[in-house]
N, C-alpha and C positions, 0 to 999 in steps of 0.2 A: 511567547516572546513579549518584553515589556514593548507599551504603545501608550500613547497618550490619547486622550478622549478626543483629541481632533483629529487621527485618523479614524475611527471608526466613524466619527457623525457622517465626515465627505461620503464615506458610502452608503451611508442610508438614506440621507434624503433628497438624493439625487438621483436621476433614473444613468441607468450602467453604461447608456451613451452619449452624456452630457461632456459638455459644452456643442456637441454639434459637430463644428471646426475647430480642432485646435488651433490657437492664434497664431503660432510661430508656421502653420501650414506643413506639419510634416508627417501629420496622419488626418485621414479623412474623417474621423472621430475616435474618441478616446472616450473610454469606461469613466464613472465615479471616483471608484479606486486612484485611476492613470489620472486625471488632472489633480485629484487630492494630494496624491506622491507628487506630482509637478509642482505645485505652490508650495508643499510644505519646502523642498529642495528648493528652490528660486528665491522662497523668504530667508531662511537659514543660510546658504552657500554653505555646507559644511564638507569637508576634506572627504570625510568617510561616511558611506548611508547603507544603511543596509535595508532592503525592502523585500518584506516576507508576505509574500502571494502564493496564494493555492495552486497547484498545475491547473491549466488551461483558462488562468486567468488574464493572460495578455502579459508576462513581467518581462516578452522582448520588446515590443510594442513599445510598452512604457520607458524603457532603455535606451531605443535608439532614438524617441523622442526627447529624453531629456540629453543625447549625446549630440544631435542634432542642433538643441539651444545653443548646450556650451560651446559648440563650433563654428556658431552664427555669432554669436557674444564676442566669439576670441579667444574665451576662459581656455577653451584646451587647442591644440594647431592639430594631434591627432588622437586616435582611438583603437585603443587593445584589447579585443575580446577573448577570454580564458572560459573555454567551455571542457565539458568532461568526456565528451567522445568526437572521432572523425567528423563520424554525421552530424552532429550538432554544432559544430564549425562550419560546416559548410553552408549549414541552416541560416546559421547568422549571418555568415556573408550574403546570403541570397535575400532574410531580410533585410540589412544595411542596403544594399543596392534598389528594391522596391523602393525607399524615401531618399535615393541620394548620396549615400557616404559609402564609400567603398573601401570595401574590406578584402584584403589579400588571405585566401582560407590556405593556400600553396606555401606561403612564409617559409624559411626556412635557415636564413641568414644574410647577411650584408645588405646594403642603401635598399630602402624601398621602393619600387617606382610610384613617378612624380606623379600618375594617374589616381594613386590610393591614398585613403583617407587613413590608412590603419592596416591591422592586420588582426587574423579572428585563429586563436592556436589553442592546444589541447593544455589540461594542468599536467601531462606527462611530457610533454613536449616543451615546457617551461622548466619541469623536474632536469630535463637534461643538460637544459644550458640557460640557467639564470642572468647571467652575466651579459649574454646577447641581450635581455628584455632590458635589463635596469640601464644600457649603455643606451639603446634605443628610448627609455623615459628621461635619461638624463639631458639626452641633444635636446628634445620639443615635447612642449607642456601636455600633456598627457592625460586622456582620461582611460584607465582601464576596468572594464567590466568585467565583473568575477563571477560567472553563469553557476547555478546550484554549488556556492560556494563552502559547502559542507564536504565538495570530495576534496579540498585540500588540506583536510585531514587523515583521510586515506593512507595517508602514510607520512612520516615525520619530514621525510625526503621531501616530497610534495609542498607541505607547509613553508619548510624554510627555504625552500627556492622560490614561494612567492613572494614572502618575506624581502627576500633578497633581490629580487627583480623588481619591486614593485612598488618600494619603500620611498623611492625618491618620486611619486607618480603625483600630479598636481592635483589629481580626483578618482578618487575609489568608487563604485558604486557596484555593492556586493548583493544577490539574489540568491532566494532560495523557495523552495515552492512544496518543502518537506520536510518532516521533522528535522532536529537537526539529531547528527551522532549521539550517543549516551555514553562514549567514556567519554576520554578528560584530556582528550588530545585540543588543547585551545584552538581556535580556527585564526587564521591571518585576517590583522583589519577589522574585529571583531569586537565591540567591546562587552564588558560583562560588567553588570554589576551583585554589589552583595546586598542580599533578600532579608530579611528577620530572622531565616532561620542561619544565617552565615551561608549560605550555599550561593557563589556566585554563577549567575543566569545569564545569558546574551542578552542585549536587549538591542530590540528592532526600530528606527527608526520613522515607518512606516507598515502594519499591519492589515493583510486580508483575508481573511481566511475563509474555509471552504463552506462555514454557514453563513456570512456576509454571502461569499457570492453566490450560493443558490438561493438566498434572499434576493437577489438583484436578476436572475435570470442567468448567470456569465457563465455557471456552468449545470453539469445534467444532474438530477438525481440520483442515486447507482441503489438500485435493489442487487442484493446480494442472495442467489440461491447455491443453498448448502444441500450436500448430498454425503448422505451416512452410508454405513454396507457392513457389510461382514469381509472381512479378510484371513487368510489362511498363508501363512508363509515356517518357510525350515532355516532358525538360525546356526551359527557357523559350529556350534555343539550339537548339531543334528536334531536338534529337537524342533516337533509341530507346531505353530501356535496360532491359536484360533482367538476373533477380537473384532469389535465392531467399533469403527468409528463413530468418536462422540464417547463412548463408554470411558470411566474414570480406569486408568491406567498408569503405567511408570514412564516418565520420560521415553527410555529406550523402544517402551513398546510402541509408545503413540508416533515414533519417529518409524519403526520399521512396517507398525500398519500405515504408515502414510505414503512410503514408498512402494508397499505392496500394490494401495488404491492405485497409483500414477503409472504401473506400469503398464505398459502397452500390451503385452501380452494377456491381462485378466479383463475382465467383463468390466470392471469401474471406467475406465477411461471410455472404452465405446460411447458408454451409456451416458457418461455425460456429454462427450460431443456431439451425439446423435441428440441430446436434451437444448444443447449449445446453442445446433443448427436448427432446429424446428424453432428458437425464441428468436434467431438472427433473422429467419421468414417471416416470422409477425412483427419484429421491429422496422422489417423493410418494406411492409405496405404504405408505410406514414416517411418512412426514410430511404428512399431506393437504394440509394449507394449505401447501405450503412455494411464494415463490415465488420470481423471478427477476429482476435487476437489471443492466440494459445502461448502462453509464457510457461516455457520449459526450463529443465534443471541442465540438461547437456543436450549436445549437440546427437547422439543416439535417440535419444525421444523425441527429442524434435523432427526427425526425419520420420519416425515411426509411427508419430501422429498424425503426418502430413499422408502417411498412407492410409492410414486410418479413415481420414477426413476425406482422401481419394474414394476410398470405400465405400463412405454413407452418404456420399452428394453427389458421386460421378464427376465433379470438377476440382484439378488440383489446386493446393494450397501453397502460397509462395512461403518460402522456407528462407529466415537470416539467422544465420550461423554462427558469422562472429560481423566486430566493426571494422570490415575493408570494403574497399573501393565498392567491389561487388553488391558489397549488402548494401550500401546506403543507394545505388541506383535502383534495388529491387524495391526498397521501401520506397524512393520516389513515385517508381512506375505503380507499385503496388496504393499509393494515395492517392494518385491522379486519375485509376482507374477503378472499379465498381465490381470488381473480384470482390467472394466472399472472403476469404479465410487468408489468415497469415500465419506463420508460427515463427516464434521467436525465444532466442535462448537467454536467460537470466538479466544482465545489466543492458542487453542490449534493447530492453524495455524502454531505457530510459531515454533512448536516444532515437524513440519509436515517435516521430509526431504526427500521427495522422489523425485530424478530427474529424475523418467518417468512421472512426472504430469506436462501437456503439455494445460488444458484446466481446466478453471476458471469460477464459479459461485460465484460473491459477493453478498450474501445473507442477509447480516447482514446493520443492521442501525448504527453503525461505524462510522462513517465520521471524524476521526483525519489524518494527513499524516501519521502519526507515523506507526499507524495499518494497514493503506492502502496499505503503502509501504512494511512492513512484509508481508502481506496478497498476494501482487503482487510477492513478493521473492521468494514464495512457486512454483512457474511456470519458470520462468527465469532460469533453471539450465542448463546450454547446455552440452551435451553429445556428439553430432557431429555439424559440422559446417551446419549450414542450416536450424536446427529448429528453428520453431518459436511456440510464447506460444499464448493462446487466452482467452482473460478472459471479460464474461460477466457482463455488470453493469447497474444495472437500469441510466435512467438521471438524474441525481441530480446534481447542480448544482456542489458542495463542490468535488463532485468523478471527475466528469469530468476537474475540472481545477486540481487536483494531476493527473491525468491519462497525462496531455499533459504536465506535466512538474515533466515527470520520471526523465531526465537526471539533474535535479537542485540539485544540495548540499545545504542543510542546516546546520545551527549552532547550536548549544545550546546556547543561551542568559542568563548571569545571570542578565540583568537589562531589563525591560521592559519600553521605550518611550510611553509614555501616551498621546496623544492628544485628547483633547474633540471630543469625538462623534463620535470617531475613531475604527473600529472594526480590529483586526489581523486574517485574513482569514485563517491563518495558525494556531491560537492559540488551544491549548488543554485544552479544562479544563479539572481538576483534577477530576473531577468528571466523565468526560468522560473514562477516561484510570484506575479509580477504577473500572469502570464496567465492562470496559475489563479483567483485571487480578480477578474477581470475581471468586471465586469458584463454577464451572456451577452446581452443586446443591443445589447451596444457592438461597433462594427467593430475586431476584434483588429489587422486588417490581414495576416493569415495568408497571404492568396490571392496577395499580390502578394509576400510574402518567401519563399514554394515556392510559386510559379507553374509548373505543372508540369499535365501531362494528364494520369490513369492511363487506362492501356489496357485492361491487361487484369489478372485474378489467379485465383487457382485457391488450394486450400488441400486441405494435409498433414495428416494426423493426425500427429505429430511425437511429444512422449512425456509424461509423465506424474511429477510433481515430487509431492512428500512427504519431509517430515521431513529435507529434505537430499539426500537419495535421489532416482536418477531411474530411469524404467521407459518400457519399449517401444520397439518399434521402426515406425518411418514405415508409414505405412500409409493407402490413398485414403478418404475420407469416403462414408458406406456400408455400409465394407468390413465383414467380419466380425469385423477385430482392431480396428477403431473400436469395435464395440460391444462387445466386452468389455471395456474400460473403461469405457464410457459407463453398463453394466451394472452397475457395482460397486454394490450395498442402500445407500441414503441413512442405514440406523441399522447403525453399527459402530464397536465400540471400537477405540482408535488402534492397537492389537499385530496388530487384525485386517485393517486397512487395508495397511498392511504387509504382513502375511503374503498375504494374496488378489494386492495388486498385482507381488509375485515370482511368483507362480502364473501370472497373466496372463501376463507377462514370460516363463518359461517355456514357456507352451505357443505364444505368439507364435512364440518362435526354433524351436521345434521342427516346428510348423503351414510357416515360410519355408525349412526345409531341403529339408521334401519336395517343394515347387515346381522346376518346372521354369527353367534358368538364362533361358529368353523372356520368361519371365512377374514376371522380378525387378527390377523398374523402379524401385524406389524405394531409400532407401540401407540395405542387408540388414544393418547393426549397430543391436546394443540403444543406447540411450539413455547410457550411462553413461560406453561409448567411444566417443561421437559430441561431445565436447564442443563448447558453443559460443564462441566465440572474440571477444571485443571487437576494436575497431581498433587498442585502444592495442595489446594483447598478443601481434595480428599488426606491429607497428612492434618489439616488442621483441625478437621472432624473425627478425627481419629484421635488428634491431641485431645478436642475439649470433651468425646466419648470417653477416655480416659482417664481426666480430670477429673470429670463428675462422677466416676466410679468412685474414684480415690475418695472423694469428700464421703461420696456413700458409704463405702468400708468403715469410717469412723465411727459414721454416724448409727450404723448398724450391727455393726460389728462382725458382720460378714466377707467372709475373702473375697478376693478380686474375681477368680475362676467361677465362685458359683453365683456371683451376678452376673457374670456374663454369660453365664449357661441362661440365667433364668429370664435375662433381656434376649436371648435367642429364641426359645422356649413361647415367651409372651406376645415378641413382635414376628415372628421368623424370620428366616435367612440364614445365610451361611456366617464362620466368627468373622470379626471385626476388620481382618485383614482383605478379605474377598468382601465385604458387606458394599452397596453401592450407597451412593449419597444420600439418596433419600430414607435407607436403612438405618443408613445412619446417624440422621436425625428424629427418625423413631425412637430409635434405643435413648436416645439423649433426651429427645422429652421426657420420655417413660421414667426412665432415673432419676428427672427432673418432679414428674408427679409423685415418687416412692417417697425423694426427701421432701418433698412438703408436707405428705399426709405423717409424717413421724414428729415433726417440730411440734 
């Protein structure tokens, strides 16, 4: 998101609970960030602002503090808050009422009583009746707040009813705390400008993002452990198929071994919760209350893990299913008290705010940033200086490049560059993020579009992600190099985190030399030079494999067939189509040393 060099200065050289007291008296202290966005807003008065904060950086906080000025000033008489779930309406109202301004989260229609300040409504509940919002900003000057204002694009419907609600409003101030969408559905209130390359970008008014604030302390580190395995499943043609996550594969495969890993019936899912919970015991020596949050794909897994997790700790797991009444008082009761374990189904992550939840199960077949990154926000809330969050992830190609590049800002694009043959690693389809925001008791129709049986799965310790960095080497669940990471003290500063997880990493490699060559089953390189390999980037090694043939044939006048016999021959392995990545950049050197010795 474009920003201008005076928001980042305010966060850096100012410590993240400055000024103390805020002046206007309506928060007991406010971060760098929160007074930096205060001045800049206060200098400017601008109609529309948009301010892009990383989750659990305080962007309510900041909100009702500046919604607080303008209705001490006079600038606005009330206040609208549009958030994206039940719960998170309610949220609001609870915090508006902690500083004073009273928020009606019940709204529903006709005069508001004379006791409230405003009213706090869902973006679906604005979808259905615009006309009540924009007649209620017409009577009295109006500030409305547009909470993670990227789901009113969600749907076209959504967009122009806030358009239309909200158009005559005396002050916008729009939030977002996650990438924004990657089509080209424009966001309300939003503006965009155009870049060098003509591709018009949002730009943000006020920027914070998630390396600013674990620069500042405001939120936790997240080590991310990955866990590989072998998987066995029968798709809807009857056929076996056997397949290790992480291993270079086709789309359809890496999607139907990923739902093999997650189901409840094979050995993967155990073993990571059983891995889960012995990291949520050592994170709770330094954090007693800390707990733990299993993000499922439906409401059948979620129940199935909560018995699961009954199974391997003897205490149950509070279970939210979908966003009613129910659920949002289980997640109250479930953050107010010192339970371990929660489980929760897809979007209802978003609207998960509990900052004792220190430890992450991604359980769901997901793979957009968008989701990822909400999903990761739900752990990041720092409470004191020293925590850190830990969140497990099967290996999948897609997770792991979002996992090593937390700290990137994204744009919202409204024009998409199209080159032949070209895939955007980042891109969302629409179709992805309807599934998300799906109502979790509607039939997705999932069963019958990967109809498919898994058989069987088992699960790797695999390695250990941080700061861009990866660490460890494979290792069986149990085992002894399992639990040294799993071991890592849930209170350490980010240099420490670092430093310990090279140490692990070292004595790992050094623990695998002395073993016996019978005893070496699993893959005996660190984490760093085991990369994992998408599909497209095995198609592209296959392209420049190819290429460099082609030039070769000219140049030697040899057919394509019996170089590649004689690159099989020289480097081994199987042909070009099954060859794994590093094969096949074997072959591609080699062809690469044949035509230099002939020039």
């Amino acid at each position: 998101m474009t920003t201008t060099a005076a928001s980042s200065t305010h966060s850096h050289h100012l410590s993240p609970a400055f000024p103390g007291r805020a002046p206007w008296g309506t928060a007991s202290r406010l971060r760098a960030w929160q007074q930096g966005a205060m001045e800049r807003y206060i200098q400017e008065q601008p109609r529309d602002f948009l301010a892009v904060a990383t989750p659990g950086a305080g962007k309510t906080t900041f909100a009702l503090t500046l919604a607080s000025w303008l209705l001490h000033h006079h600038v606005v008489q009330q206040v609208t808050v549009v958030a994206p779930t039940e719960h998170l309406k309610k949220q609001w109202a609870e915090a508006a009422a902690r500083i004073g301004i009273k928020l009606d989260p019940e709204y529903s229609a006709g005069p508001l009583g004379k006791d409230y300040d405003g009213v706090a409504v869902t973006y679906a509940g604005v979808g259905v009746r615009p006309m009540l919002h924009r007649n209620r900003v017409e009577q009295r000057k109006t500030l409305v707040i547009l909470d993670e204002i990227h789901h009113a694009g969600d749907s076209k419907s959504w967009g122009e009813a806030c358009l239309e609600a909200f158009e005559p409003a005396t002050r916008r101030l729009a939030l977002t705390g996650t990438p924004f969408r990657s089509d080209t559905n424009p966001i309300p209130f939003v503006t965009y400008e155009e870049g060098q390359d003509g591709i018009r970008r949002s730009s943000a008014d006020y920027t914070y993002g998630y390396g600013n604030a674990l620069a500042d302390h405001v939120v936790r580190p997240v080590i991310f452990l990955s866990y590989s395995g072998s998987m066995r499943w029968r798709t809807k043609a009857g056929d076996e198929i056997a397949a290790r996550l992480g291993e270079p594969m086709t789309k359809d495969a890496v999607s139907q071994a990923w739902r093999t890993a997650l189901d409840p019936r094979g050995e993967w899912m155990p073993s990571v919760l059983r891995a889960a919970d012995q990291r949520l015991t050592e994170v709770r020596k330094g954090i007693p209350d800390a707990g733990a949050l299993v993000i499922a794909s439906d409401q059948d897994s979620a129940r199935a893990y909560a018995k699961l997790i009954r199974e391997i700790t003897g205490s149950k797991a509070t279970v939210v299913l979908s966003d009613d009444t129910g659920a949002s008082k289980r997640i109250d009761e479930f953050s107010a008290g010192d339970d371990r374990w929660m489980v929760a189904v897809r979007m209802v992550s978003e609207g998960v705010d509990v900052p004792r939840l220190a430890v992450g199960v991604y359980a769901t077949t997901i793979s957009t940033p968008l989701f990822f990154a909400q999903a990761v926000g739900r752990f990041v809330r720092s409470r004191r200086r020293g925590e850190t969050a830990s969140v497990f992830l099967p290996t999948i190609p897609d997770l792991l490049t979002f996992a090593n590049e937390m700290e990137v800002e994204r744009d919202h694009a409204l024009d998409k560059p199209k080159k032949e043959g070209e895939e955007d690693p980042y891109a969302e389809s629409e179709k992805e993020m309807e599934e998300a925001n799906k109502e979790q008791d509607e039939d997705t129709g999932e069963q019958e579009q990967f109809s498919f049986e898994a058989l069987e799965s088992e699960a790797v310790f695999d390695r250990v992600l941080y700061d861009g960095a990866e660490f460890g080497m494979q290792a069986h669940p149990g085992s002894e190099e399992e639990q040294d990471y799993l071991g890592i003290p849930g209170l350490l500063e980010p240099d420490q985190v670092q430093m310990l997880l090279q140490k692990r990493q070292a004595r790992q490699i050094a623990h695998s030399r002395k073993k016996p060559d019978s005893e070496a089953d699993l893959l005996e390189l660190p984490a760093e030079r085991r990369p994992v390999v998408s599909h497209k980037e095995m198609m592209e090694l296959r392209k420049q494999l190819n290429t460099m043939v082609s030039a070769y044939v000219h140049q030697s006048g040899k057919p394509h067939g019996v170089i590649h016999t004689e690159l099989r021959r020289v480097c081994g392995g199987p042909p070009s189509a099954e060859a794994t990545a590093g094969q096949l950049r074997q072959r591609i050197a080699k062809v690469q040393e044949w035509a230099t010795r002939m020039r």
